[in-house]
C-alpha positions in Angstrom: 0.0 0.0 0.0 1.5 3.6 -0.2 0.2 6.6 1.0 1.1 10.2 1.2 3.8 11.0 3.8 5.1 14.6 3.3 3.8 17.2 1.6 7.3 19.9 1.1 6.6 23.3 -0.1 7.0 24.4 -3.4 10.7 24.6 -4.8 9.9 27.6 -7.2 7.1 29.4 -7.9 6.1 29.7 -12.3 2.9 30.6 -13.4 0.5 29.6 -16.9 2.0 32.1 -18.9 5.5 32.4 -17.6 9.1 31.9 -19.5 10.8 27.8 -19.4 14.1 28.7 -17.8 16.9 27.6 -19.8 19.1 25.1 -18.5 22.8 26.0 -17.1 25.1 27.2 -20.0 28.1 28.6 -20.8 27.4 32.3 -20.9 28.4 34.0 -23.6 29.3 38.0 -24.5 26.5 40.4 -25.6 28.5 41.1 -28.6 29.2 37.6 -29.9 25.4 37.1 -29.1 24.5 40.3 -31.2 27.4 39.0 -33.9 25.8 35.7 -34.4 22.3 36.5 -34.6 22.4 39.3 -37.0 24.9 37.4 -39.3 22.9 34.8 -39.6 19.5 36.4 -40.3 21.5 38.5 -42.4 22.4 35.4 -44.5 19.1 34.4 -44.5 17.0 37.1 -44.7 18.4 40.4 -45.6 17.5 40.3 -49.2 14.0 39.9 -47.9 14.0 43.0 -46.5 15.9 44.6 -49.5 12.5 43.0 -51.7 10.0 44.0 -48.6 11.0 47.7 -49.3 10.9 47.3 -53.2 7.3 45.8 -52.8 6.7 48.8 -50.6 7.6 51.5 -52.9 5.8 50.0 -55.6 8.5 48.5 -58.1 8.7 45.1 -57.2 8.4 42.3 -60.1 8.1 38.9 -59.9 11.5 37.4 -61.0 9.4 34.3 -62.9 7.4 35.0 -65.0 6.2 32.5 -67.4 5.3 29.9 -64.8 7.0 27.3 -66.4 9.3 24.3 -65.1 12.1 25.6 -66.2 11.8 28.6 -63.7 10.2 27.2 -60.9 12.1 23.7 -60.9 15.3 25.5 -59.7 13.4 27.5 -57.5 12.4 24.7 -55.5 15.3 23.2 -55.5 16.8 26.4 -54.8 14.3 26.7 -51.6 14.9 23.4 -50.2 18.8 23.7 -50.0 18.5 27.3 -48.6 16.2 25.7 -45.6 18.9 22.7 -45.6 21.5 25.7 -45.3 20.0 26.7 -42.2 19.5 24.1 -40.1 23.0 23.3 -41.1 24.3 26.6 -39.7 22.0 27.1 -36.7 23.2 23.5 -35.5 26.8 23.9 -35.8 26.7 27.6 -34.3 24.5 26.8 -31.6 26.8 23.5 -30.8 30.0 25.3 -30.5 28.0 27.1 -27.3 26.9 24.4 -25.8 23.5 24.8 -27.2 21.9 20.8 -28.5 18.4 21.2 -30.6 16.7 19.8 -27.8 17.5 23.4 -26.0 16.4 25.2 -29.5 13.4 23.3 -29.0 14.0 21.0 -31.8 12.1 18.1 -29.8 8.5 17.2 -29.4 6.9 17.1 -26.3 7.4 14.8 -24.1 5.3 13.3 -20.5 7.2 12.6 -17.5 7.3 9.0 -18.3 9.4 10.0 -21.9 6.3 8.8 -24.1 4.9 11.6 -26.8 3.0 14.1 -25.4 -0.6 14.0 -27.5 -2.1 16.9 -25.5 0.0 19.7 -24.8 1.4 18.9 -28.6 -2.6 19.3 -29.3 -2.8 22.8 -27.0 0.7 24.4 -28.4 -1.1 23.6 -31.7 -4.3 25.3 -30.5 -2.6 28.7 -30.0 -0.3 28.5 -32.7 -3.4 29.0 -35.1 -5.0 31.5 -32.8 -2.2 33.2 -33.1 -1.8 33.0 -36.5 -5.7 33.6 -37.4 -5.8 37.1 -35.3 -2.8 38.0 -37.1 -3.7 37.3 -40.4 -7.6 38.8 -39.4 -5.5 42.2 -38.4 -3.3 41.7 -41.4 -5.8 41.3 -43.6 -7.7 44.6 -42.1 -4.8 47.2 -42.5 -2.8 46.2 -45.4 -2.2 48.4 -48.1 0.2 46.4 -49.8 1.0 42.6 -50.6 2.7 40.0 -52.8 1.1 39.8 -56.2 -1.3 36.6 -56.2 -2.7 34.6 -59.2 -4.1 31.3 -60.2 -1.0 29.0 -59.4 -0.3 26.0 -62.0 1.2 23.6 -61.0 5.0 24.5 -61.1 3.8 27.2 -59.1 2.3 24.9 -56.6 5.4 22.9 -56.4 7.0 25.7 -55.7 5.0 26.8 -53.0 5.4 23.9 -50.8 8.8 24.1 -50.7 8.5 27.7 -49.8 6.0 27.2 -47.3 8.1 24.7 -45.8 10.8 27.0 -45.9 9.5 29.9 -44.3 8.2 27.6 -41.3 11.1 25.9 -40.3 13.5 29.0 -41.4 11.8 31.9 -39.7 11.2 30.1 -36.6 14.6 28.3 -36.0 16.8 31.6 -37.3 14.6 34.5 -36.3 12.7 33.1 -33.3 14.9 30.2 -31.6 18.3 30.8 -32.5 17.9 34.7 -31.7 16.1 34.0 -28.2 18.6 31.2 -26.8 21.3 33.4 -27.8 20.4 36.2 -26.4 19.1 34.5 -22.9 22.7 32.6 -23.4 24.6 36.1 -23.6 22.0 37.4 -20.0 19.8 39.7 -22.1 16.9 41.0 -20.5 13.9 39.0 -21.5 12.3 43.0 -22.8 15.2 43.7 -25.0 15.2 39.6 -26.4 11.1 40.7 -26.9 12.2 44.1 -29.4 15.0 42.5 -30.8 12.9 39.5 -32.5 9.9 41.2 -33.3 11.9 44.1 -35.3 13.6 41.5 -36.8 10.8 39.5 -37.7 8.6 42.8 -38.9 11.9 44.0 -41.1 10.8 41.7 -44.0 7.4 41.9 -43.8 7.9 45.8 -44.2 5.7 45.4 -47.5 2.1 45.0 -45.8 2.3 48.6 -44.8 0.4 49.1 -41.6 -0.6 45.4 -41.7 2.3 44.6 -40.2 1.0 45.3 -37.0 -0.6 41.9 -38.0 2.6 39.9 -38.2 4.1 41.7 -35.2 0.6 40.4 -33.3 1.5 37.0 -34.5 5.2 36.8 -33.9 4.7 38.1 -30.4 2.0 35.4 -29.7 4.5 32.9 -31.3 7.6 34.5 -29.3 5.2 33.9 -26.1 4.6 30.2 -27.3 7.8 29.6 -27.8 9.2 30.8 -24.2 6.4 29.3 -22.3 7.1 25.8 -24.1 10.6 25.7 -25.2 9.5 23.9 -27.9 9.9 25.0 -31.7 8.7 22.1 -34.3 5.2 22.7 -33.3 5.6 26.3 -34.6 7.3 25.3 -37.6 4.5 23.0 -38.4 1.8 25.4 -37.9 3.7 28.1 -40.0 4.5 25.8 -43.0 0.6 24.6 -42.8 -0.3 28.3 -42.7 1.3 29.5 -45.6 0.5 26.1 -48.1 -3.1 26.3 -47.2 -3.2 29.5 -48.1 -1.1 28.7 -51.3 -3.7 26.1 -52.3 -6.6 27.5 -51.8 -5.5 30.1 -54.4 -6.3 27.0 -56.5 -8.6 25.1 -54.7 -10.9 27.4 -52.2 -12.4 24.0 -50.6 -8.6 23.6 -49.0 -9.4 26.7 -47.3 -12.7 25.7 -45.7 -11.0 22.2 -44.9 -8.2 24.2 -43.0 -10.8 26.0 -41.0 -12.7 22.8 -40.0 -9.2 21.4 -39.1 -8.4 24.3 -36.8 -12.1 24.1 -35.1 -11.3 20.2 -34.3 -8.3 21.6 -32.5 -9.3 24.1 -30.2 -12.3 21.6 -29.6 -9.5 18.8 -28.5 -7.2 21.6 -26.6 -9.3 22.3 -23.4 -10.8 18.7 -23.4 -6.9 17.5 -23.4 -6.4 20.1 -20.5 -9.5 18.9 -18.6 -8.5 15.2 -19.0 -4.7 16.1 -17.4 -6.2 18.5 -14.8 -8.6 15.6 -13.6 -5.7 13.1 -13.6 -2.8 15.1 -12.3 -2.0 15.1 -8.3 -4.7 11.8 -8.2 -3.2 8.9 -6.2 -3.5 5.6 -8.6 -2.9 3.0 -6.2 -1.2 -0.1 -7.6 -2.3 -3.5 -5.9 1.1 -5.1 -7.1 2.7 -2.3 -4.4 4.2 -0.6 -7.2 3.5 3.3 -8.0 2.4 4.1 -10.7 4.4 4.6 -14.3 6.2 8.0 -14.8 7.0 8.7 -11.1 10.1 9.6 -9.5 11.6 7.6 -7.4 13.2 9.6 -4.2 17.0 9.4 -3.4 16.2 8.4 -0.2 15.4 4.9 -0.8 13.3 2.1 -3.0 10.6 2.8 -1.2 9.8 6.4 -1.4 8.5 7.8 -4.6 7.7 11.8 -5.0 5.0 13.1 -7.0 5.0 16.8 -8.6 1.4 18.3 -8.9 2.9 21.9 -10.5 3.0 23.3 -7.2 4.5 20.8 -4.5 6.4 17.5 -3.9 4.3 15.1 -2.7 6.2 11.8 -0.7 4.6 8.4 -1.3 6.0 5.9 0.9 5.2 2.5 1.2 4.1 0.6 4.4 6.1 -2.5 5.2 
């Protein structure tokens, strides 16, 4: 039989909606932080924000054209080594730090007891398209300027998936992962971490006009995401599915209504998920083998003492002789 022994006072105190502390690294200079994170975006994004302020004053052209293969075939190729590129190069900078992609976030959720984490993947989900739906709704509102948009064939098409797979895993590992753990690594304020990766993200999106208030709404939900979770593929996922949807519904509007029924079956699942865990969490599930129940801790003390964590205190389960 086990019952609760001790019940020891909370070791620190962290609200819903506050930052995952990083774990202990080496610390780094504000200037190599500052080096490394505008370099890189600079590689990767710089002649965005050279086109973003073309666009804006007006003389922007598409570079192709005629649609055809022989433009967009080494465009996607083109697209898929440039995201290849930079994974590449986040990695290996982010290594020589100390940094492993499980700190970037490149992991996915995990429960105490190391099996995949269907719910919280399911809520981190849930707020990534909020976040992404009020941004594009204020985008959408205030724009005065945007991309030129036509029927896509299917070169086009091609195309786009790659690019929206590139933009997902690109913006969010260069501009919102490897800028925030670098700057965190270097001791940066987490106010000056918040301006630095919402300018950056804004610079190339310069071409909306006023709707980027949109985008900044929408990178600062995802910059909240991502410091409350610590976890980045779920916000690549939901960027890349962002962008193609919207790509093929350009072609095909149903994908667009199948999209919306998709995010609706989310945020349906996200607080039932969060009632299910709520129930279940902090319960005693007594074993009648004597064991405790999977995914516990067992205490330093001995083989007979196993802790529980509710969120807010330890909780000693020890077993009677």
């Amino acid at each position: 039989m086990w019952h609760p022994s001790v019940v020891e006072p909370a070791r620190t105190t962290r609200r819903w909606w506050s930052a995952a502390p990083l774990p202990e690294l080496p610390r780094i200079s504000t200037g190599r932080a500052y080096a490394e994170v505008l370099l890189v975006f600079a590689g990767f994004f710089l002649a965005g924000v050279v086109s973003a302020g073309i666009l804006l004053g007006g003389r922007y052209r598409n570079p192709l054209t005629n649609g055809s293969w022989s433009d967009y075939a080494p465009a996607f190729v083109d697209s898929l080594a440039q995201t290849g590129l930079a994974i590449a190069v986040v990695l290996l900078l982010s290594s020589r730090r100390g940094v492993t992609p499980g700190v970037l976030g490149l992991r996915w959720p995990r429960r105490e007891d190391g099996h995949f984490a269907a719910g919280q993947t399911t809520r981190i989900l849930a707020w990534a398209i909020f976040a992404l739906v009020l941004g594009g709704i204020i985008n959408a509102l205030l724009q005065t300027g945007h991309l030129p948009t036509s029927r896509p064939n299917a070169p086009e098409l091609i195309f786009a998936m790659a690019a929206s797979i590139q933009a997902g895993i690109v913006e969010e590992l260069v501009v919102l992962a490897f800028a925030v753990v670098t700057l965190r690594q270097a001791g940066r304020p987490l106010w000056e971490v918040t301006v630095v990766v919402l300018v950056l993200r804004g610079s190339y999106h310069i071409y909306y006009g006023p709707g980027v208030l949109g985008i900044l709404v929408w990178a600062a939900l995802f910059y909240w995401i991502y410091l409350r979770t610590g976890n980045i593929i779920i916000l690549m996922v939901s960027h890349a599915g962002w962008d193609a949807v919207g790509f093929l519904s350009q072609r095909w509007p149903g994908v667009a209504g199948v999209g919306v029924l998709l995010a609706v079956a989310i945020w349906i699942a996200a607080p039932i998920t969060w009632l299910v865990e709520r129930n279940n969490t902090g319960s005693v599930q007594w074993s009648r083998s004597g064991l405790p129940p999977p995914g516990w801790q067992p205490d330093p003390a001995g083989r007979h003492r196993w802790r529980w964590w509710d969120g807010q205190r330890w909780t000693d389960y020890v077993s009677e002789p």
